[in-house]
The first five atom37 places (N, CA, C, CB, O) and aatype in JSON, in Angstrom:
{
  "aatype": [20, 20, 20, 20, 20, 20, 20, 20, 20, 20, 20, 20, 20, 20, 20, 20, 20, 20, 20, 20, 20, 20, 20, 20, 20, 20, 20, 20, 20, 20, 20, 20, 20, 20, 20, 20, 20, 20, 20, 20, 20, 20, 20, 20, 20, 20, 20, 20, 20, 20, 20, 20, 20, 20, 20, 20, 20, 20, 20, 20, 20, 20, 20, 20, 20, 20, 20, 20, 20, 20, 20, 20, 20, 20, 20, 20, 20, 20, 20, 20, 20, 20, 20, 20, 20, 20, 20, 20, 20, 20, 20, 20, 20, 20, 20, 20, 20, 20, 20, 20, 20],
  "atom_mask": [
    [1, 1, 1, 1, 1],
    [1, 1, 1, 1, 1],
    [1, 1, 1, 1, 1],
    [1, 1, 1, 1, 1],
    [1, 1, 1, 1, 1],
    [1, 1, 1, 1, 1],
    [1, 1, 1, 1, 1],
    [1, 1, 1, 1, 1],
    [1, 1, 1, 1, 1],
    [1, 1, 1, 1, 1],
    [1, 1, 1, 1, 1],
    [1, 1, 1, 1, 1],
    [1, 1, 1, 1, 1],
    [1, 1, 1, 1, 1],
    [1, 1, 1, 1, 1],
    [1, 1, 1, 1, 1],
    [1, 1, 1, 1, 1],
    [1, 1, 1, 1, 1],
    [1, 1, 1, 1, 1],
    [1, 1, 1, 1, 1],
    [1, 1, 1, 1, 1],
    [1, 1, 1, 1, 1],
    [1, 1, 1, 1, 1],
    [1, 1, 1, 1, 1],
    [1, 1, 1, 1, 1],
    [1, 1, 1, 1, 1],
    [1, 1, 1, 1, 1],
    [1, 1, 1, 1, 1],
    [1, 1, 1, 1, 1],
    [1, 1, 1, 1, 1],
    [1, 1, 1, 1, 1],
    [1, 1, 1, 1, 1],
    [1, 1, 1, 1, 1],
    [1, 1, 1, 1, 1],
    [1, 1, 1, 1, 1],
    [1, 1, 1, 1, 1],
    [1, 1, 1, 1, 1],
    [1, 1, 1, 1, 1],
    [1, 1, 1, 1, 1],
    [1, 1, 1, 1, 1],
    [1, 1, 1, 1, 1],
    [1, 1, 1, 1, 1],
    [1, 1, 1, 1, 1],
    [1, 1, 1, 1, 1],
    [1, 1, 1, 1, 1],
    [1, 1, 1, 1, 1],
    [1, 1, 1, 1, 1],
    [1, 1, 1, 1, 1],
    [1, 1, 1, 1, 1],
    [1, 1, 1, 1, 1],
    [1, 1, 1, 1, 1],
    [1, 1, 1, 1, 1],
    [1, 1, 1, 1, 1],
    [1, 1, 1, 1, 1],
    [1, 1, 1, 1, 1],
    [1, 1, 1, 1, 1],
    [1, 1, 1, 1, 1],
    [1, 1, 1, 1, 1],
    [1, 1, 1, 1, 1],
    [1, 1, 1, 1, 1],
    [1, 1, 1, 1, 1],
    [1, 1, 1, 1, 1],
    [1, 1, 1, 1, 1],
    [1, 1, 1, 1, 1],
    [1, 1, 1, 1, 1],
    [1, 1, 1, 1, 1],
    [1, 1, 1, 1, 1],
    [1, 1, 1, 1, 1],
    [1, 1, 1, 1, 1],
    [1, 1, 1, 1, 1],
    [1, 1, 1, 1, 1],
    [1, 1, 1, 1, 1],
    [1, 1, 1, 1, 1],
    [1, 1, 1, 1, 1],
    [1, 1, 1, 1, 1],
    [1, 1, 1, 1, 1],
    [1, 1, 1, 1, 1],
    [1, 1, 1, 1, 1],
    [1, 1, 1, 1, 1],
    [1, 1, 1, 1, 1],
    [1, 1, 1, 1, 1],
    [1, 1, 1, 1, 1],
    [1, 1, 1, 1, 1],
    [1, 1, 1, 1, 1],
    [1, 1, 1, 1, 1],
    [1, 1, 1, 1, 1],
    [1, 1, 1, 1, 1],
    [1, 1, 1, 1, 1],
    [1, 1, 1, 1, 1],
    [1, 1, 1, 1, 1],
    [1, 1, 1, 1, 1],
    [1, 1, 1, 1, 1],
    [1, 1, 1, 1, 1],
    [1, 1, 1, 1, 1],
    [1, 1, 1, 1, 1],
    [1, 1, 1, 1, 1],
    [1, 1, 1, 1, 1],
    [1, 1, 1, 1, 1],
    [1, 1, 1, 1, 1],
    [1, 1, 1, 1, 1],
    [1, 1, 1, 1, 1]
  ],
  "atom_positions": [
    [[2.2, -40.03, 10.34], [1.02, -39.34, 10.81], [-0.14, -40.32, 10.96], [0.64, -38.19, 9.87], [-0.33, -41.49, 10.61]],
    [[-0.91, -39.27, 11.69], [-2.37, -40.87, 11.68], [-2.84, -40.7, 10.14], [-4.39, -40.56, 13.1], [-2.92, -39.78, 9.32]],
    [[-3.2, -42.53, 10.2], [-4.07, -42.87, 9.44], [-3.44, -43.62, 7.88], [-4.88, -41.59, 9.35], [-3.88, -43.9, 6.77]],
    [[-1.88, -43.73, 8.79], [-1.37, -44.54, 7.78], [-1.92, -46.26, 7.9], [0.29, -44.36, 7.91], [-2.28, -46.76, 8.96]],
    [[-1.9, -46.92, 6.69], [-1.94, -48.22, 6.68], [-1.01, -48.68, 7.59], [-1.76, -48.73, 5.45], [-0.29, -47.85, 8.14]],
    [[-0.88, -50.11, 7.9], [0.25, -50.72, 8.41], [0.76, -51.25, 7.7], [0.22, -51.4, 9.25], [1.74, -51.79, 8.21]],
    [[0.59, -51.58, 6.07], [1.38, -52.04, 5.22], [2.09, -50.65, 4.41], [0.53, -53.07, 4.33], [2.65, -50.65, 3.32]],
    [[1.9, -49.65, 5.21], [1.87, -48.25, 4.13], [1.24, -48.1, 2.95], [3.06, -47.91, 3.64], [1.3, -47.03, 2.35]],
    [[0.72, -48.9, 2.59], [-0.03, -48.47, 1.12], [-1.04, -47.1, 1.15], [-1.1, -49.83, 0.62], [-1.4, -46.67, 0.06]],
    [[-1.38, -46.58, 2.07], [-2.22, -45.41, 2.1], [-0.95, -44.6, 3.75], [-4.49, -46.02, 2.48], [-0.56, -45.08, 4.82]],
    [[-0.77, -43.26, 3.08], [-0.02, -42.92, 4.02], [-0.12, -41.16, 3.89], [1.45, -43.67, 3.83], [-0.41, -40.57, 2.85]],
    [[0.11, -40.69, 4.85], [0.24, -39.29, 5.41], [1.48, -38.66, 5.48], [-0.22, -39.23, 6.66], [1.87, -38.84, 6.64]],
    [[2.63, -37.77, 4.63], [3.45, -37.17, 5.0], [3.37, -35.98, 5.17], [4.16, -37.37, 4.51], [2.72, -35.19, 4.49]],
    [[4.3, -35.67, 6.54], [4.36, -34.26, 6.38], [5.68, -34.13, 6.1], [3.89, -33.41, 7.52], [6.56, -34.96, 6.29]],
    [[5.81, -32.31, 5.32], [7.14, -31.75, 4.63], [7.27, -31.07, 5.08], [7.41, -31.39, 3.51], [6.19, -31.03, 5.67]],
    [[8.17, -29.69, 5.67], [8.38, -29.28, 6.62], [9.31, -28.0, 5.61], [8.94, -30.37, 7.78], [10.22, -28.63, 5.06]],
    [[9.37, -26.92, 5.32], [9.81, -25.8, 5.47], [9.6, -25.87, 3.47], [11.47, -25.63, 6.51], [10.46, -25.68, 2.61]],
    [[8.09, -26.21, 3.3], [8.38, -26.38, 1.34], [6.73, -25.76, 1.48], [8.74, -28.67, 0.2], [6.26, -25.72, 2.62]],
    [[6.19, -25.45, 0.72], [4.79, -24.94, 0.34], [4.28, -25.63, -0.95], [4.8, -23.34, 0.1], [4.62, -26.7, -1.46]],
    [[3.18, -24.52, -1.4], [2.15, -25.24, -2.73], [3.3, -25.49, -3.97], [0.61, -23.88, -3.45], [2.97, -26.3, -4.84]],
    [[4.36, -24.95, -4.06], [5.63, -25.07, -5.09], [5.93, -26.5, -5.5], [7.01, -24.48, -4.42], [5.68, -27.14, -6.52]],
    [[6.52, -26.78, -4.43], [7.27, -27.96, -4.17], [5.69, -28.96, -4.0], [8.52, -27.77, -2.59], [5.87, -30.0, -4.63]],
    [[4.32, -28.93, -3.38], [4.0, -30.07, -2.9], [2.96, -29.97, -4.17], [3.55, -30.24, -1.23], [2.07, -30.79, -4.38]],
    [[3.22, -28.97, -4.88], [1.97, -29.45, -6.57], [2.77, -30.07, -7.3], [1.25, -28.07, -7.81], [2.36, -31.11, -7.84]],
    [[3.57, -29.79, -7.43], [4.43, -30.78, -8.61], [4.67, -31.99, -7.57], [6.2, -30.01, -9.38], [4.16, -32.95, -8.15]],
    [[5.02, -32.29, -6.76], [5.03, -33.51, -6.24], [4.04, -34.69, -6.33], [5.15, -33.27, -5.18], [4.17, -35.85, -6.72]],
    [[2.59, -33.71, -5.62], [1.4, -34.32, -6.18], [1.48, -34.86, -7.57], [0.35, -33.39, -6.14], [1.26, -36.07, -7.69]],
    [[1.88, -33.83, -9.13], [1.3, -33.53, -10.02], [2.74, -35.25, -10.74], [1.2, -31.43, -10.46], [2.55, -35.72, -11.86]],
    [[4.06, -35.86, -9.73], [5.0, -36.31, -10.03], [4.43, -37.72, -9.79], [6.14, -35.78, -9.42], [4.48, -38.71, -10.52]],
    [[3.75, -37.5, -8.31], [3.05, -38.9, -7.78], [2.13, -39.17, -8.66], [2.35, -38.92, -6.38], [2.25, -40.32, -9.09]],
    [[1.24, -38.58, -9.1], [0.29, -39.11, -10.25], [0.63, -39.65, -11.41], [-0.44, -38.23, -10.7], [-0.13, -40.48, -11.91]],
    [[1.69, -39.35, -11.98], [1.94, -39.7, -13.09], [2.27, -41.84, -12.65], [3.37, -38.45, -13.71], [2.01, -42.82, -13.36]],
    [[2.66, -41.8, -11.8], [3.07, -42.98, -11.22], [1.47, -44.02, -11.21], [3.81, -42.54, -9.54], [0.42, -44.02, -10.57]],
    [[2.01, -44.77, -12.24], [0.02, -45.87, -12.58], [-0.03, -46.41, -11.47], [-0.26, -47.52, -13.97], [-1.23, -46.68, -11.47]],
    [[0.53, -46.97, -9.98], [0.49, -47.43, -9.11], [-0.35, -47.06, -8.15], [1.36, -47.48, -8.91], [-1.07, -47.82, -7.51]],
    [[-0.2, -45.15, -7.98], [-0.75, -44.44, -7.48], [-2.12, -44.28, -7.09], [-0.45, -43.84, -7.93], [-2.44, -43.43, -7.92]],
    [[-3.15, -44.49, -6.44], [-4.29, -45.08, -6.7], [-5.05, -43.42, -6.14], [-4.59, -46.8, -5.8], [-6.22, -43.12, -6.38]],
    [[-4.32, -42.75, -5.57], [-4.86, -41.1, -5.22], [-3.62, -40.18, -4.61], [-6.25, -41.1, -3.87], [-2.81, -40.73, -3.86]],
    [[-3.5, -39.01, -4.89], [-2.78, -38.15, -3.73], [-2.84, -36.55, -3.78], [-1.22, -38.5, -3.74], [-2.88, -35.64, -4.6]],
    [[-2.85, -36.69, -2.9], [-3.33, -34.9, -2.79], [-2.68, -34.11, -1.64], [-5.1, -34.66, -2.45], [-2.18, -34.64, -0.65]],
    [[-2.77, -32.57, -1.9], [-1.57, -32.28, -0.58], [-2.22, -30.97, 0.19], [0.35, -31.78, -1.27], [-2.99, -30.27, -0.47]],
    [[-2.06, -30.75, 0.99], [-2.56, -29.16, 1.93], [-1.7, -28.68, 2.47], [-3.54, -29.15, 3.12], [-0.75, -29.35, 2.86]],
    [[-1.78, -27.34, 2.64], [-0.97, -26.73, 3.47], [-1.94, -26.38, 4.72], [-0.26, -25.5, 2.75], [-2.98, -25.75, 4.58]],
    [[-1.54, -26.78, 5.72], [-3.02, -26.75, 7.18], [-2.73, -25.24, 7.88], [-2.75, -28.39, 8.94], [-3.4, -25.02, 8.89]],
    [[-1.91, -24.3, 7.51], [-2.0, -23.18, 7.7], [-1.18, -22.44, 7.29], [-2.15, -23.0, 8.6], [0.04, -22.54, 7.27]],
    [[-2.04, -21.44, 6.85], [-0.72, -20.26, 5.79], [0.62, -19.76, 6.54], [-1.52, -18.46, 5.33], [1.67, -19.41, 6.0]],
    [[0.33, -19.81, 7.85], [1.7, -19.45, 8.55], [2.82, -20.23, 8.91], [1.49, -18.99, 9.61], [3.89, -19.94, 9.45]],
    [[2.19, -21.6, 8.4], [3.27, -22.46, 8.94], [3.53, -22.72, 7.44], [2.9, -23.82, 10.1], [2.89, -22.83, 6.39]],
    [[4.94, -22.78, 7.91], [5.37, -23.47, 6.05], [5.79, -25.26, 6.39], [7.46, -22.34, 5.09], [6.88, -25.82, 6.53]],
    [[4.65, -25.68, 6.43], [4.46, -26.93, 6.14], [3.4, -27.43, 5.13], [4.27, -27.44, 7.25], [2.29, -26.9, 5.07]],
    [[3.87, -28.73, 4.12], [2.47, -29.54, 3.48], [2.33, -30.7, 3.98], [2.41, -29.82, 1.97], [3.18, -31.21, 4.7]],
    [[1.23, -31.27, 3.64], [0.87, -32.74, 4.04], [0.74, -33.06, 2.85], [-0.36, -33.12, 4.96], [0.38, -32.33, 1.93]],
    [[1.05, -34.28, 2.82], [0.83, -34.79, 1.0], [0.15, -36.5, 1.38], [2.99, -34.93, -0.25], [0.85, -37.32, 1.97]],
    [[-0.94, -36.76, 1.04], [-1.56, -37.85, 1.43], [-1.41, -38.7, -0.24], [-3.25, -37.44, 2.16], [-1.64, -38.22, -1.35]],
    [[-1.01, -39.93, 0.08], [-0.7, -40.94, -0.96], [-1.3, -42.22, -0.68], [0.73, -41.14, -1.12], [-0.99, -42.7, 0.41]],
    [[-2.35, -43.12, -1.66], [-2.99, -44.42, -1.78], [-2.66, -45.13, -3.31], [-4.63, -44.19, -1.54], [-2.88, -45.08, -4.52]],
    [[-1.95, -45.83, -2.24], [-1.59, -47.01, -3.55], [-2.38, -48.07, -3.82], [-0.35, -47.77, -3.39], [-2.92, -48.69, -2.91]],
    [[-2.54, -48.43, -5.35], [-2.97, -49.57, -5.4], [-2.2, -51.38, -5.29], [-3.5, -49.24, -6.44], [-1.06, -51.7, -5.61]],
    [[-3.04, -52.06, -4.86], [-2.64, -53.22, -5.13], [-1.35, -53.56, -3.6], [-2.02, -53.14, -6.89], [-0.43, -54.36, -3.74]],
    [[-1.58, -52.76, -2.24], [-1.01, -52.41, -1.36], [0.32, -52.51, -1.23], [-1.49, -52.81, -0.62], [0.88, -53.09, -0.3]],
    [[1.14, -51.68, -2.56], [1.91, -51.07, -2.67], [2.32, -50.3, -1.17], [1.55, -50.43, -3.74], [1.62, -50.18, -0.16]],
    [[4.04, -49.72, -1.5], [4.05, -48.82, -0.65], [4.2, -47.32, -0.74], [4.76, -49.2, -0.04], [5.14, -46.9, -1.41]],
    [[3.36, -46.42, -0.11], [3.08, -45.11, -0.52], [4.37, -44.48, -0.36], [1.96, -44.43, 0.25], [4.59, -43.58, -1.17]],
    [[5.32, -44.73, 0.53], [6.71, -44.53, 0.65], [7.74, -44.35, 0.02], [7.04, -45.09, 1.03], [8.56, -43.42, -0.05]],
    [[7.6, -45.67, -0.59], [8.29, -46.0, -2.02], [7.97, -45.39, -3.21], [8.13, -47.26, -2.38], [8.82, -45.53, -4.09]],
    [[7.01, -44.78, -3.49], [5.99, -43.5, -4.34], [6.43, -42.81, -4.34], [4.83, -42.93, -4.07], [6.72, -42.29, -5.42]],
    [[6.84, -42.21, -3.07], [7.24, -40.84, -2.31], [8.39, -40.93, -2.67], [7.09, -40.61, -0.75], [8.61, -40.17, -3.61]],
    [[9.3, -41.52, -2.35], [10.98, -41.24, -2.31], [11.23, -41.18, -4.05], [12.09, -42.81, -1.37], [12.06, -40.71, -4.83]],
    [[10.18, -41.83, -4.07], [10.89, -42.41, -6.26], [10.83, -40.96, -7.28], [9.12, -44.03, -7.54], [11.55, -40.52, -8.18]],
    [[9.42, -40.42, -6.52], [8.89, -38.68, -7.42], [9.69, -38.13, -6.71], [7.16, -37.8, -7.33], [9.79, -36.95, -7.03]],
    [[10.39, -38.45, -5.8], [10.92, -36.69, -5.22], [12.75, -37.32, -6.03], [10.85, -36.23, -2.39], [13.65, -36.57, -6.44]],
    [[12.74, -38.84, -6.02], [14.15, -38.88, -7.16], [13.68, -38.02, -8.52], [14.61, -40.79, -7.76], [14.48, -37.24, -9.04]],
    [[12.06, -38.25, -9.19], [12.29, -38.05, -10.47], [11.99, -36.28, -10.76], [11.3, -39.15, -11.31], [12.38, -35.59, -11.7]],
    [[11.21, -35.91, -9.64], [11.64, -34.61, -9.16], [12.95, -33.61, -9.32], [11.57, -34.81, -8.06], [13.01, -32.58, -9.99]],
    [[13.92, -34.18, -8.56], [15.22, -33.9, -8.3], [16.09, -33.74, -10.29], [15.83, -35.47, -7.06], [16.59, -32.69, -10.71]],
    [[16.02, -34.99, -11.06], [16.3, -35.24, -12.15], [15.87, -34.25, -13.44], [15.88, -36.4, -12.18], [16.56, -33.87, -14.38]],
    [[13.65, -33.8, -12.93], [13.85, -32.81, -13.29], [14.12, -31.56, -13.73], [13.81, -32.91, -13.25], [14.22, -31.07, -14.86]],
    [[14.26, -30.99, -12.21], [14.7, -29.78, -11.78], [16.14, -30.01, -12.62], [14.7, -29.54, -10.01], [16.29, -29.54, -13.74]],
    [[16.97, -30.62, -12.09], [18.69, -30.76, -13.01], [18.11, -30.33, -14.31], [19.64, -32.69, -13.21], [18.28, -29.15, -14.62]],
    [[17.6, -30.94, -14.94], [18.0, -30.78, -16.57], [17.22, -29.41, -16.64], [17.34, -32.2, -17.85], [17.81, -28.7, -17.45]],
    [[15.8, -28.57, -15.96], [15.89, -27.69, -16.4], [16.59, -26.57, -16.14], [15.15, -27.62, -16.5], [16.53, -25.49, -16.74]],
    [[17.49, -27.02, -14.87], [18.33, -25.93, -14.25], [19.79, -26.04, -15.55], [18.81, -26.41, -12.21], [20.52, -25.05, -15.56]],
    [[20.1, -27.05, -16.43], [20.81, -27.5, -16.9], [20.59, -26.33, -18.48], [20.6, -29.09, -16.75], [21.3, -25.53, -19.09]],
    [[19.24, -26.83, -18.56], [18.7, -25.97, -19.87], [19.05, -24.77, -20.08], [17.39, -25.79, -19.96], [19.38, -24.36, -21.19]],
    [[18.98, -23.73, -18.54], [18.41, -22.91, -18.53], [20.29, -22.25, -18.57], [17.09, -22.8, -17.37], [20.74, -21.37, -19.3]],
    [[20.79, -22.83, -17.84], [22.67, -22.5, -17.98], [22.75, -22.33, -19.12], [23.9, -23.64, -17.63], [22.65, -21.2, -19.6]],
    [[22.94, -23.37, -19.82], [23.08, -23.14, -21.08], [22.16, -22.49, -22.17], [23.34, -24.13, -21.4], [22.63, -22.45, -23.31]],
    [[20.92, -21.98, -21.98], [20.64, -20.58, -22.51], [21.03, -19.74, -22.51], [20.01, -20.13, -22.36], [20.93, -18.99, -23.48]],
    [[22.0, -19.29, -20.9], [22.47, -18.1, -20.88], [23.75, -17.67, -21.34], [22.37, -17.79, -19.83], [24.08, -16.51, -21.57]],
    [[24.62, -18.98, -21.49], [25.94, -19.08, -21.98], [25.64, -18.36, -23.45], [26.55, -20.74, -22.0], [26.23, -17.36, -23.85]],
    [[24.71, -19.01, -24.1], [24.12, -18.57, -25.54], [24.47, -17.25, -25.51], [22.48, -18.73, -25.84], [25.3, -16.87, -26.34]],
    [[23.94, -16.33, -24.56], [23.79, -15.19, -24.22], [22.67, -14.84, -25.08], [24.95, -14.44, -24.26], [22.89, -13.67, -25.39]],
    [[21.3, -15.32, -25.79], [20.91, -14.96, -27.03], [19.48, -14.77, -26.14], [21.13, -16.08, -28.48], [18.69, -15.65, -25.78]],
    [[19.46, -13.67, -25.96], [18.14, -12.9, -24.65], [18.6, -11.63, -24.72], [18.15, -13.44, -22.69], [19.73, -11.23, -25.0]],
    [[17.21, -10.79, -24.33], [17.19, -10.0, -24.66], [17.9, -8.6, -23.42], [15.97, -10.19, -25.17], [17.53, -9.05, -22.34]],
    [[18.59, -7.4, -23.15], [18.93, -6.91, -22.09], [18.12, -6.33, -21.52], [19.75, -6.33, -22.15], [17.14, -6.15, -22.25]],
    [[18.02, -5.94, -20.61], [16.84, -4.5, -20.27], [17.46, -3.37, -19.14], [15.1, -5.18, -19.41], [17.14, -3.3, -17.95]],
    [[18.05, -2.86, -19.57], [18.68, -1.68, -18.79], [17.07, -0.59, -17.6], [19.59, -0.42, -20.51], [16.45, 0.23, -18.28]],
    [[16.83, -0.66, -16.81], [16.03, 0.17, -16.22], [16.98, 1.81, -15.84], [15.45, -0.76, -14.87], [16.4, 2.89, -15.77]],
    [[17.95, 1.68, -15.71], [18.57, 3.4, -15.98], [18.11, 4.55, -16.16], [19.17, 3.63, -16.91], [18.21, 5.62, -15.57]],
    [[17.38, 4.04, -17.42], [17.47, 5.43, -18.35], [16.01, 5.66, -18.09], [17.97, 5.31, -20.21], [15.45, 6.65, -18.57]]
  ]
}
């Protein structure tokens, strides 16, 4: 998108069929990253399910390489709590709730 660097260190993505879900924790994945020098994300209209997620690196890093690394440590997340959450239910130790009656 415009207004990327030409070294990429400051860059513009767009995501394409994900919303505020997926692009806050992304944001909230890129930050954690000390390299990161800003990033922030919009959705440019409620009807379109697209975000933009804007990323500035320091030390002209590449915002790219930012990008692909949180959406690996992203991915790793999600596993273990999708992982957690299996094996809670195997437990079976939750509570039922019949609506029936």
């Amino acid at each position: 998108m415009k207004g990327a660097a030409p070294d990429l260190s400051a860059a513009t993505f767009r995501i394409h069929d994900e919303g505020h879900t997926v692009g806050n924790a992304l944001r909230w994945m890129l930050m954690k990253n000390p390299e990161v020098e800003f990033c922030g994300y919009s959705a440019p209209h409620p009807s379109e399910n697209i975000i933009q997620i804007r990323v500035q690196m320091y030390d002209n890093r590449s915002a790219l390489t930012a990008l692909v690394d949180a959406l690996g440590h992203l991915d790793a997340l999600f596993a273990t709590i999708d992982g957690a959450y299996r094996a809670s239910l195997a437990e079976g130790k939750f509570e039922r709730w019949d609506e029936t009656g």
